[in-house]
C-alpha positions as CSV (number, residue, x, y, z in Angstrom):
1,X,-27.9,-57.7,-20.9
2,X,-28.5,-59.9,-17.8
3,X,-30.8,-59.1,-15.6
4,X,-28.0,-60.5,-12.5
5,X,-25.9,-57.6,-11.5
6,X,-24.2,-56.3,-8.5
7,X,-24.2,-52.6,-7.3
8,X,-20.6,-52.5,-6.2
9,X,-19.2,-54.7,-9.4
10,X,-20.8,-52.4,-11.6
11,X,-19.8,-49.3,-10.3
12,X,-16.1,-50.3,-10.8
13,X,-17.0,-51.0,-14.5
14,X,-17.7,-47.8,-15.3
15,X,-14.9,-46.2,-17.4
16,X,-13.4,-43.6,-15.2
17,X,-9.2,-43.4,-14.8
18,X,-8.5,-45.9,-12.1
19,X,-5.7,-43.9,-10.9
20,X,-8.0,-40.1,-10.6
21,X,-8.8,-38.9,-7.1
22,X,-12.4,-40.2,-5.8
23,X,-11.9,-39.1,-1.9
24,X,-10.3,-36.4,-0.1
25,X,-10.2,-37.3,3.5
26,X,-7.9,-35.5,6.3
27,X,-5.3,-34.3,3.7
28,X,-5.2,-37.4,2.2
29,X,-6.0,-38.4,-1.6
30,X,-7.3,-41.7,-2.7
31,X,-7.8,-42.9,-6.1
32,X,-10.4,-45.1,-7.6
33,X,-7.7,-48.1,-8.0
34,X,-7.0,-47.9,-3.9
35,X,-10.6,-47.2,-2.9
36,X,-11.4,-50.5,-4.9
37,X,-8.3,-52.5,-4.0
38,X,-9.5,-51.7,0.0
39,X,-13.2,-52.4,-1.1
40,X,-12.3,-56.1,-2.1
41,X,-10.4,-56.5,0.5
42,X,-12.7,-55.9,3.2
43,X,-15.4,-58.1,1.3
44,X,-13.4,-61.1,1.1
45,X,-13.0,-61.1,4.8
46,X,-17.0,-60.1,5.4
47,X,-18.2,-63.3,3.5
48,X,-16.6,-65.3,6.2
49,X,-18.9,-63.9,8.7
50,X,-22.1,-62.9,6.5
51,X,-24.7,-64.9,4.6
52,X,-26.0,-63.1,1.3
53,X,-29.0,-61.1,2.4
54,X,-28.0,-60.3,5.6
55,X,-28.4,-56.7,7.2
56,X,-25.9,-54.8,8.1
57,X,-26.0,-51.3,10.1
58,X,-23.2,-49.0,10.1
59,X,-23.4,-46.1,12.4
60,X,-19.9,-44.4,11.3
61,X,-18.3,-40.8,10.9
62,X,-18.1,-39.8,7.1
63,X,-15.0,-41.1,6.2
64,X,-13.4,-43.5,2.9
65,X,-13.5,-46.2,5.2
66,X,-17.6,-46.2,5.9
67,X,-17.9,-46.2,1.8
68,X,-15.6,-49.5,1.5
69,X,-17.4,-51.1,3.9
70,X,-20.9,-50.1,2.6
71,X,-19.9,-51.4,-1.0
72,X,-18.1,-54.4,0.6
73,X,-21.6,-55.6,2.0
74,X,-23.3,-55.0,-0.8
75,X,-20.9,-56.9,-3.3
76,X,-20.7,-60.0,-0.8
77,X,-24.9,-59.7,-1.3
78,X,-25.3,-58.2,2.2
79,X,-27.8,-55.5,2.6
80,X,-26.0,-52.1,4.4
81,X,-28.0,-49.0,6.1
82,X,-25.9,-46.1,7.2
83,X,-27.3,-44.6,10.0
84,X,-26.4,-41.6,12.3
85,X,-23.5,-42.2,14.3
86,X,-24.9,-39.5,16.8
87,X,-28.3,-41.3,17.2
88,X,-29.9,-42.0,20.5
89,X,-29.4,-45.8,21.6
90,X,-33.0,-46.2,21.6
91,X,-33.5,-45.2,17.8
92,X,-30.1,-47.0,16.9
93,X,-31.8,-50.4,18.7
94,X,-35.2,-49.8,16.9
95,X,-33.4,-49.6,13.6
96,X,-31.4,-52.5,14.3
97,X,-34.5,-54.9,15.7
98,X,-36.4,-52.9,12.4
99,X,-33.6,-54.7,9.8
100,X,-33.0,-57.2,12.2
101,X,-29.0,-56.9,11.6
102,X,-26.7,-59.2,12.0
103,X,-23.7,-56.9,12.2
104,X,-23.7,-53.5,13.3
105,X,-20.4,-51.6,12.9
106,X,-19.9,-48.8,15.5
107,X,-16.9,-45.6,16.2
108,X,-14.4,-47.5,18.9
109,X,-16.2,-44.8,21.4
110,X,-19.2,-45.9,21.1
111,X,-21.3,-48.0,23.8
112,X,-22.2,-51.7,22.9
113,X,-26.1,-52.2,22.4
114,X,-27.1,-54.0,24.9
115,X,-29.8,-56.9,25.2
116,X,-29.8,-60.8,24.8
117,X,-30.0,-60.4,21.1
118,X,-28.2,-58.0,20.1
119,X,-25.7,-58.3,16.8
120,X,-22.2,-59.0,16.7
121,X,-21.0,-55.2,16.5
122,X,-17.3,-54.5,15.1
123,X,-15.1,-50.9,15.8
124,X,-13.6,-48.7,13.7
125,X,-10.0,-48.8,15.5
126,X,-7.0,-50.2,13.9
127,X,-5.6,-49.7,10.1
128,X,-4.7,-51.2,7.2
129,X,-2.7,-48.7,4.9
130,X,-5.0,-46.0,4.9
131,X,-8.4,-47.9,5.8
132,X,-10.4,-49.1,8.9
133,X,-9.4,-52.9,9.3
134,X,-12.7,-53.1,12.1
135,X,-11.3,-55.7,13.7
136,X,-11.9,-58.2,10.9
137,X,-8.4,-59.3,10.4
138,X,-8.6,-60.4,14.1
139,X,-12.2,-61.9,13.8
140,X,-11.5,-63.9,10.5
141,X,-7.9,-63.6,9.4
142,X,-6.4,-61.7,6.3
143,X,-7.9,-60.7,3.3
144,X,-7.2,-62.9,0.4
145,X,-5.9,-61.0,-2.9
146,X,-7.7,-60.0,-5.8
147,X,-11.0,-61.1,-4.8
148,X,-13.6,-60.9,-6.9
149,X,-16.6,-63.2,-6.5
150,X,-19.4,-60.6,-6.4
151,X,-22.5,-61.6,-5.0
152,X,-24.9,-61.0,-8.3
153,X,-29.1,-61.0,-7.7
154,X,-31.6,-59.4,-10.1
155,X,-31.0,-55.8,-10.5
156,X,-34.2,-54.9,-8.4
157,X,-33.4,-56.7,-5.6
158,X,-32.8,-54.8,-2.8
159,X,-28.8,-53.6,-2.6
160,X,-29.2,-51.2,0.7
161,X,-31.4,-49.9,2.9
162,X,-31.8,-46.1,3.8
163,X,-33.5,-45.1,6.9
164,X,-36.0,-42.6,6.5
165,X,-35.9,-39.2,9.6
166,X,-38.7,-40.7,11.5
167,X,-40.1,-36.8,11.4
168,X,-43.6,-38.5,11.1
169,X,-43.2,-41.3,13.2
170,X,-40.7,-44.1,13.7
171,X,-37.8,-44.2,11.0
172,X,-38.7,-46.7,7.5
173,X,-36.2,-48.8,6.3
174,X,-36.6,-47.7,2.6
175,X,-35.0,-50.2,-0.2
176,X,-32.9,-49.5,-2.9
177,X,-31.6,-51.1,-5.4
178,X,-28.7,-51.3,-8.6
179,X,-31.5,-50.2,-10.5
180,X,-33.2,-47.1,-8.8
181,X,-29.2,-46.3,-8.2
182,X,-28.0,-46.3,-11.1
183,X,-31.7,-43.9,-12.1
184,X,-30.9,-41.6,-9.4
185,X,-27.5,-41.3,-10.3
186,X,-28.0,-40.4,-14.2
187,X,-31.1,-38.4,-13.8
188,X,-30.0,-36.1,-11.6
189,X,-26.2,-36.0,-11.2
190,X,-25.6,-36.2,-15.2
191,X,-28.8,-35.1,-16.8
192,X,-29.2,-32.6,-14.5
193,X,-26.3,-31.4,-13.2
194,X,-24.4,-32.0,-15.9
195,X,-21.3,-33.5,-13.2
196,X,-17.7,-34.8,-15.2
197,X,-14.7,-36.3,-14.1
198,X,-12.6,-33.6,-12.8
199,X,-15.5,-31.6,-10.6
200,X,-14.6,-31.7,-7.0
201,X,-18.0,-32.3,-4.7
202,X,-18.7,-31.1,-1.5
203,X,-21.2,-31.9,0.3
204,X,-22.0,-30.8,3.6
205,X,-25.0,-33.0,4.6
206,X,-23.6,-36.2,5.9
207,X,-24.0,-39.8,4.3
208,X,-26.6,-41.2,6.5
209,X,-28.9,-38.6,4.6
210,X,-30.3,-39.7,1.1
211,X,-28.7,-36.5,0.0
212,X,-25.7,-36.7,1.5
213,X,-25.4,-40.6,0.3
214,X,-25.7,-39.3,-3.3
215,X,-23.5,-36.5,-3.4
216,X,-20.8,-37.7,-2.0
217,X,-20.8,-41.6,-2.2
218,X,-22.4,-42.5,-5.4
219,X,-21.6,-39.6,-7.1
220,X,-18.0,-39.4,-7.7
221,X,-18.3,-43.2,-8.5
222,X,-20.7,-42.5,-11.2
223,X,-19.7,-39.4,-13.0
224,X,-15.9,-39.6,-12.3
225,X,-15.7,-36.8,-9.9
226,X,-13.6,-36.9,-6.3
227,X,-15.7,-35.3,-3.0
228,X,-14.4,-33.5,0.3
229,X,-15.5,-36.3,3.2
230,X,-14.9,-34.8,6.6
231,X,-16.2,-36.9,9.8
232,X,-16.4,-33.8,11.8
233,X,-20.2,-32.6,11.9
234,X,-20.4,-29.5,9.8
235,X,-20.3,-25.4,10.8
236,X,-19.5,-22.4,9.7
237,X,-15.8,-22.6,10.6
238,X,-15.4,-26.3,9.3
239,X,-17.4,-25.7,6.2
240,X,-15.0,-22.1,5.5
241,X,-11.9,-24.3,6.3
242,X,-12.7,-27.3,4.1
243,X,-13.7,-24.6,1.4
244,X,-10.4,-22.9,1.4
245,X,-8.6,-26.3,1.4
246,X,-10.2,-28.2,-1.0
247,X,-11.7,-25.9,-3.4
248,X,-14.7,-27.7,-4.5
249,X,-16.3,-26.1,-7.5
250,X,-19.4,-28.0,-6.5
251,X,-21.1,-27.5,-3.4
252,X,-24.5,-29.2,-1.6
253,X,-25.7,-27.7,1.0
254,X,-28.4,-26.5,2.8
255,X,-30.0,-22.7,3.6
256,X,-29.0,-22.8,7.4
257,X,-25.2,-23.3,6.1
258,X,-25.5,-20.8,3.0
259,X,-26.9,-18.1,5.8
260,X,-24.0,-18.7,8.3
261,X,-21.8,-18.1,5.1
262,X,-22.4,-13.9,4.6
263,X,-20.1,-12.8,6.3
264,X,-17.5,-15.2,4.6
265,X,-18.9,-15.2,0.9
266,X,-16.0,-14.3,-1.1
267,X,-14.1,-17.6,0.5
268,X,-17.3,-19.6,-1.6
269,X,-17.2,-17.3,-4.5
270,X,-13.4,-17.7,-5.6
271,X,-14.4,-21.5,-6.0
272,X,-17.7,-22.6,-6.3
273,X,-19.4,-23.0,-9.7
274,X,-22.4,-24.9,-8.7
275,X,-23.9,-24.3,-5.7
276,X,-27.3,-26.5,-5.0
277,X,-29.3,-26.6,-1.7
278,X,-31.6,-29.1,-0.4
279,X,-33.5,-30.5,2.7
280,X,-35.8,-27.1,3.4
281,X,-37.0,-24.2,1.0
282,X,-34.4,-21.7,0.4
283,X,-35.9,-18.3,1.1
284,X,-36.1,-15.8,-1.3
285,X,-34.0,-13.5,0.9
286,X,-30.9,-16.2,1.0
287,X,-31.6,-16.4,-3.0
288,X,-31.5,-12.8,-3.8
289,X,-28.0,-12.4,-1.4
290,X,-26.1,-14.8,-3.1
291,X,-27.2,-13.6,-6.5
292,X,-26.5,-10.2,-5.6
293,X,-22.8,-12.0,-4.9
294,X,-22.8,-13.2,-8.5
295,X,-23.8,-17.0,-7.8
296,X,-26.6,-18.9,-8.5
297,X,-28.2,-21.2,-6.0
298,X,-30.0,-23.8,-7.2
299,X,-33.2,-25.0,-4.7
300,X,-34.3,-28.3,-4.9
301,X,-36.4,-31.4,-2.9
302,X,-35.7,-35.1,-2.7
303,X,-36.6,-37.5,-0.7
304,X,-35.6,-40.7,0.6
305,X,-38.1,-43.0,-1.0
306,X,-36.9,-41.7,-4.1
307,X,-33.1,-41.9,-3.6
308,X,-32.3,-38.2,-4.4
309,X,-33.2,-35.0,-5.9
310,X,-36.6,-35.2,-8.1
311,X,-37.3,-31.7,-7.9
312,X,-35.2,-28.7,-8.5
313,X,-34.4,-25.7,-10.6
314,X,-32.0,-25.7,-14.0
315,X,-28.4,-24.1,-13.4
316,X,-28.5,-21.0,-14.9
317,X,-32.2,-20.6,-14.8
318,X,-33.0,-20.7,-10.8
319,X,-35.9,-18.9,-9.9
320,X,-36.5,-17.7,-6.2
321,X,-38.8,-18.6,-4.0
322,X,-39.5,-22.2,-6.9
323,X,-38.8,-25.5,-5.9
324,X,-38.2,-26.5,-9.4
325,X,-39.3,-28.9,-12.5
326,X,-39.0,-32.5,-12.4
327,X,-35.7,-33.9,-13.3
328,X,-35.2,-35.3,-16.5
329,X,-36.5,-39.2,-16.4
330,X,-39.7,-38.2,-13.7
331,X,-43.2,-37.4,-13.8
332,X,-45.3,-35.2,-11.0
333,X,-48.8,-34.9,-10.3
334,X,-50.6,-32.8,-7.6
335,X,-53.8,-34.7,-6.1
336,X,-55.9,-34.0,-3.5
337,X,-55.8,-35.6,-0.2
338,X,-57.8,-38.6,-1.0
339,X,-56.0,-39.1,-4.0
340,X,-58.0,-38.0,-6.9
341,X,-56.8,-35.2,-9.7
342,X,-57.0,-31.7,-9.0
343,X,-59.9,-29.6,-10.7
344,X,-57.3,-27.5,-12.1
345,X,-53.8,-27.4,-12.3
346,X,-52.7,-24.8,-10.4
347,X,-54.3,-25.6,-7.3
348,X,-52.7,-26.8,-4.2
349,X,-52.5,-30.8,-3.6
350,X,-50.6,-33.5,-2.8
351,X,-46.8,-34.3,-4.7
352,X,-46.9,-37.3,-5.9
353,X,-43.8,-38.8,-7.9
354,X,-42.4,-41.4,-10.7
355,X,-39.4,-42.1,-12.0
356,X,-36.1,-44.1,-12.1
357,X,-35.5,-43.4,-8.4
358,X,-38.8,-44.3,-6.6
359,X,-38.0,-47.1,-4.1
360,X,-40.5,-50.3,-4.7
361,X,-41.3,-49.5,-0.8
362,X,-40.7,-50.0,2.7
363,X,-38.8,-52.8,4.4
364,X,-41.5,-54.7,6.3
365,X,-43.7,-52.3,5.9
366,X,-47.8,-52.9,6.9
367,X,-50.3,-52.1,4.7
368,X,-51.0,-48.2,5.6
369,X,-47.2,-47.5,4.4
370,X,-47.0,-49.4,1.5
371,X,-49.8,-48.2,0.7
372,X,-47.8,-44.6,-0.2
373,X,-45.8,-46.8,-3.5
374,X,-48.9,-46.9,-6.2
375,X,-47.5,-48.2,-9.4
376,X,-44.4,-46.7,-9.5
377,X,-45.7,-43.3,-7.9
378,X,-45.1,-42.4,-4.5
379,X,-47.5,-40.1,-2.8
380,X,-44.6,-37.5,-0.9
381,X,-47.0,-36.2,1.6
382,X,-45.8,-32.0,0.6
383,X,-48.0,-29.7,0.0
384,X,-47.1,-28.4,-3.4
385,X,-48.6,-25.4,-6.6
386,X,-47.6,-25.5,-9.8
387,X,-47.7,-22.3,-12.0
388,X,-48.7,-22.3,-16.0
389,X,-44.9,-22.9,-17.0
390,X,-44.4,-26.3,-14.9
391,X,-42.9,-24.6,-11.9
392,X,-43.5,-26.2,-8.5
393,X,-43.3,-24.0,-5.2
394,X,-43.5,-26.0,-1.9
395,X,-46.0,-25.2,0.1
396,X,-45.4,-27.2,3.7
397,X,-46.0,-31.0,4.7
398,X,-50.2,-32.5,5.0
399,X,-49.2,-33.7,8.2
400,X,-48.7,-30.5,9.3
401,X,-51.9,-28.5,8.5
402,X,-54.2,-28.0,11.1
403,X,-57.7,-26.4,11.1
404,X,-58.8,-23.0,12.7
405,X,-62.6,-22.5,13.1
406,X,-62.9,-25.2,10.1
407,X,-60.6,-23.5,7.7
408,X,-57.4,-25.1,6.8
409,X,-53.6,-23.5,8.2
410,X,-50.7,-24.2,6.1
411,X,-47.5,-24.3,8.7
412,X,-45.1,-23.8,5.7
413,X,-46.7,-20.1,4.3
414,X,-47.1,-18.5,7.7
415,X,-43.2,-19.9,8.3
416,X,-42.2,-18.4,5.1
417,X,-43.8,-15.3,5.8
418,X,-42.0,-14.5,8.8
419,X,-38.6,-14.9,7.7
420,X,-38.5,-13.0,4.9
421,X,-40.4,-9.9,6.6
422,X,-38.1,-10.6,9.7
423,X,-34.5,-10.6,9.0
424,X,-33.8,-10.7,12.7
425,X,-35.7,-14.4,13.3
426,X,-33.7,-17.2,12.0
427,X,-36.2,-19.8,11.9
428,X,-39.7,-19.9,12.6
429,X,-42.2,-23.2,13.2
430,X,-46.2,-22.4,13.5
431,X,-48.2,-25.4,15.8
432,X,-51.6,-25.6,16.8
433,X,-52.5,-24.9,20.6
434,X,-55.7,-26.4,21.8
435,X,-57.3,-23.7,23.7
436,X,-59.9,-24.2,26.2
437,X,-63.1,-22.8,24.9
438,X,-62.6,-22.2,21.3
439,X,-60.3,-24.7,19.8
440,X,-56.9,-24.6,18.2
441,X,-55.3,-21.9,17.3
442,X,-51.9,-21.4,16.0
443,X,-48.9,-20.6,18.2
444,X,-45.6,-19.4,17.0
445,X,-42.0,-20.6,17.6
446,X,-39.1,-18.5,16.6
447,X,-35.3,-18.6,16.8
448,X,-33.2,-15.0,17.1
449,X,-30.1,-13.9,15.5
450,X,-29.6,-11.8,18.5
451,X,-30.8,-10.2,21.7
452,X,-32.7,-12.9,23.1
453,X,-34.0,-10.4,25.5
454,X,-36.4,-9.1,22.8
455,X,-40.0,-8.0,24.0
456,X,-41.8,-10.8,22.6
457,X,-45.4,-8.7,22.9
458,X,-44.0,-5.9,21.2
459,X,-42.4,-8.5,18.4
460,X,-45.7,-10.5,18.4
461,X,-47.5,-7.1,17.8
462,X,-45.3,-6.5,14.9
463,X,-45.4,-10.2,13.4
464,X,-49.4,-10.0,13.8
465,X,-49.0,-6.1,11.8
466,X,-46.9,-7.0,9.1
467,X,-48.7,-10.1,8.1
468,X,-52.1,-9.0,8.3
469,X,-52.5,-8.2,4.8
470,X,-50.8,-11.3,3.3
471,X,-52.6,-14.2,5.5
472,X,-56.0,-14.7,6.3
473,X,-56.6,-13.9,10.1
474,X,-57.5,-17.6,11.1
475,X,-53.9,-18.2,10.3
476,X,-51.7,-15.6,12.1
477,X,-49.9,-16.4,15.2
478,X,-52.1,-16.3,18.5
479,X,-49.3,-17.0,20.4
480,X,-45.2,-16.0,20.3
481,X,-42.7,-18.1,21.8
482,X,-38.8,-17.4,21.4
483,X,-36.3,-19.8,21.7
484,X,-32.8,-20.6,21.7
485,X,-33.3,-23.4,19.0
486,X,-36.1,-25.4,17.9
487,X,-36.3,-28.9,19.2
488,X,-34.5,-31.4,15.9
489,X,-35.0,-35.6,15.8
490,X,-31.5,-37.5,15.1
491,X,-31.2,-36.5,11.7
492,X,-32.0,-32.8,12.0
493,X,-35.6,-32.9,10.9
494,X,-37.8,-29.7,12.9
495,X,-39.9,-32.0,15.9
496,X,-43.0,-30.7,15.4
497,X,-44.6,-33.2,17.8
498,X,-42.5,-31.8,20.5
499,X,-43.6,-27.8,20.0
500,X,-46.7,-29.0,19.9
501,X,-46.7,-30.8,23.4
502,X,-44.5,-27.2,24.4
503,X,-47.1,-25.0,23.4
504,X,-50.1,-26.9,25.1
505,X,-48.0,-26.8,28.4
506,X,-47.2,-22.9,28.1
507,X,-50.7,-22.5,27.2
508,X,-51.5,-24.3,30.6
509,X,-49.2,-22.5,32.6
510,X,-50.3,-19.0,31.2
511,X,-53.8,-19.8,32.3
512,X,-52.9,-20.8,35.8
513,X,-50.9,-17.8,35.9
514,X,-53.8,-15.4,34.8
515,X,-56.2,-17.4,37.8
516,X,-53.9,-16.9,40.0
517,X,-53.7,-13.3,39.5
């Protein structure tokens, strides 16, 4: 087999019926043979403007359009990242001067980026049939028929670019290619999963996510299935609506969208087979619920450097309150924080991971970054145990611990803790607060389902009771604060950094009010 190869080409190889549903997209049905038509189409016009190797940005809605022009860069040899339409001009400019694109595609509503360098940007205006033309027919002319002159490199060379959340610093341009695809894709969509042409997909994270990229872009492509896209961002209301319309019998989602679903659950049980979650722990309590309902979530981690899921329990065998067992095709380890083995298995260390998704690194990345890609592992940075049978249970982020009179807190346990012996707190975050004589200590953040004129001494008091007997003391909450939401970056990941600069400044204030007094 040759080592040349191009994503795009290959993916319309694959032996699927050309004329099956891939996309469902406002009422609308299009088949593999349109989708690919529209994909050649827009690629003979973008080799007019773009040079093989090129970056390209695109900061769209979720719609059939974004995937046709995301495969039409990459099968003229450009190099794509889809980014979050939604994202602050400053992180959309960093991102851009990161890749250093040459084309950035934008919604018609959206401002031009400003600055003496900035790319040539296109809009997502007027149509063709039932796809975005972006303005290309004007820019460059018509598309010529039946193109076909894929751009072919070796089948590691980088194809795309996905942008990491930036939740521990400033987003990384992380490369992918036909190869860790195509691993992805079988490992964990067909080995695990077990997905076949005629399962309809849903998935509610978006496709500027890793996860979201997979489930509903490469996907269908790969195993013959169609997916729901819908370029509204996701609720309860939206996800209930495209549930009764659609009728996926697969569904990705996350625990924040399986909570908002109680009240609704029949609506997800009369079609749903397969119901996975990603992007934070389930907790036992949204586990038990569903199960009690008669269906099986299935928890599992990913993450970006790795293309998809790596991590995650076996349908019909999910456990509560376990992340999962490697997917079929990858190895874990757990290491300590300088990077040697663990005396014994079951302690807690560092995830690292191998297998036929792991990126080979960072776009221009220094030395400290790359530094995370060892030989085909990458060290994840979570905090993970592993039990006798192989199971691994998460167990936070190592950038998040902090120390309390020299003994380590683990964020993610005290978190945990909480909202399972509070059903009333929807989400909880635990930061240090540097106090003035004695050091850190930890300060609590929660979100309410209700009554946010709750007596947060009396709830503090309770949280401090009920988890006395579970955590050591250097690790309960010092300090309660509720609010409406906790602070989120552009792609939805908790800001840490921000409750931490929060709870010095409440600290602060508290002890001005007490002098004052």
């Amino acid at each position: 087999m040759s080592t040349l190869a191009n994503l795009t080409e290959d993916l319309f190889r694959l032996d699927f019926d050309p004329d099956a549903a891939l996309y469902h997209h406002a009422g609308e049905t299009l088949s593999r043979r349109q989708c690919q038509h529209a994909i050649t189409a827009m690629a003979s016009q973008l080799e007019r403007v773009m040079e093989p190797g090129e970056r390209v940005v695109i900061a769209l809605d979720d719609s059939p359009s974004l995937i046709c022009l995301f495969l039409a860069c990459i099968a003229v040899g450009a190099i794509p990242a889809v980014v979050n339409p939604k994202s602050r001009e400053d992180n959309l400019a960093a991102i851009v001067a990161d890749c250093q694109a040459s084309l950035v595609v934008r919604e018609a509503d959206a401002p031009s980026l400003g600055g003496s360098q900035a790319p040539l940007t296109l809009r997502a205006g007027g149509r063709i049939g039932s796809f975005d033309d972006f303005t290309l027919t004007a820019l460059v002319g018509p598309p010529v028929p039946d193109w076909q002159s894929f751009r072919r490199r070796d089948r590691t060379a980088p194809a795309y670019l996905q942008y990491t959340s930036g939740s521990t610093g400033a987003p990384k341009g992380v490369i992918h290619s036909l190869e860790t695809t195509f691993g992805f894709c079988q490992a964990f969509a067909v080995a695990h999963l077990g997905l076949k042409p005629g399962d309809r997909l849903y998935s509610i994270p978006k496709l500027f996510f890793g996860y979201g990229m997979g489930n509903a872009l490469f996907f269908p492509w790969f195993c013959g299935a169609s997916a729901l896209l819908d370029a509204r961002w996701p609720n309860a209301a939206r996800v209930l609506e495209n549930l009764q319309a659609y009728r996926p019998n697969v569904l990705f989602g996350v625990p924040a969208i399986y909570a908002a679903l109680h009240d609704q659950a029949q609506v997800l049980l009369d079609c749903v087979e397969l119901a996975f979650s990603a992007g934070s722990p389930l907790p036992r309590t949204e586990f038990d619920f569903w199960q009690e309902q008669g269906l099986e979530i299935c928890d599992g981690i990913g993450a970006t450097e790795v293309g998809h899921v790596f991590l995650a329990n076996r349908p019909g065998a999910a456990r509560a309150e376990v992340t999962g067992f490697p997917v079929p095709g990858y190895d874990c380890r757990l290491m300590d924080r300088n990077g040697e083995s663990l005396s014994a298995r079951t302690q807690r260390g560092v995830l690292w991971v191998r297998g036929p998704g792991v990126s080979p690194g960072y776009w221009r990345a220094d030395a400290t970054q790359q530094a995370r890609f060892d030989h085909g592992w990458y060290r994840t940075g979570d905090l993970f145990e592993c039990d006798e049978s192989g199971a691994y249970r998460y167990r936070g982020r190592e950038d998040d611990l902090f120390k309390v009179n020299g003994r380590w807190v683990v964020p993610a346990q005290v978190e945990q803790a909480v909202c399972q012996r509070f059903p009333e707190i929807l989400e909880a975050a635990l930061v240090p607060t540097c106090r003035q004589y004695d050091g850190l200590r930890p300060t609590l953040f929660v979100t309410l389902e209700a009554d946010p004129g709750v007596n947060r001494i009396l709830l503090g008091q309770r949280i401090e009771h009920r988890l006395a007997d579970d955590l050591p003391s250097h690790a309960l909450p010092q300090y309660l604060h509720v609010l409406p939401s906790l602070p989120r970056n552009d792609n939805g990941k908790l800001a840490r950094a921000e409750l931490c600069l929060r709870a010095d400044t409440l600290y602060h204030e508290s002890l001005k009010e007490e002098r004052a007094c």
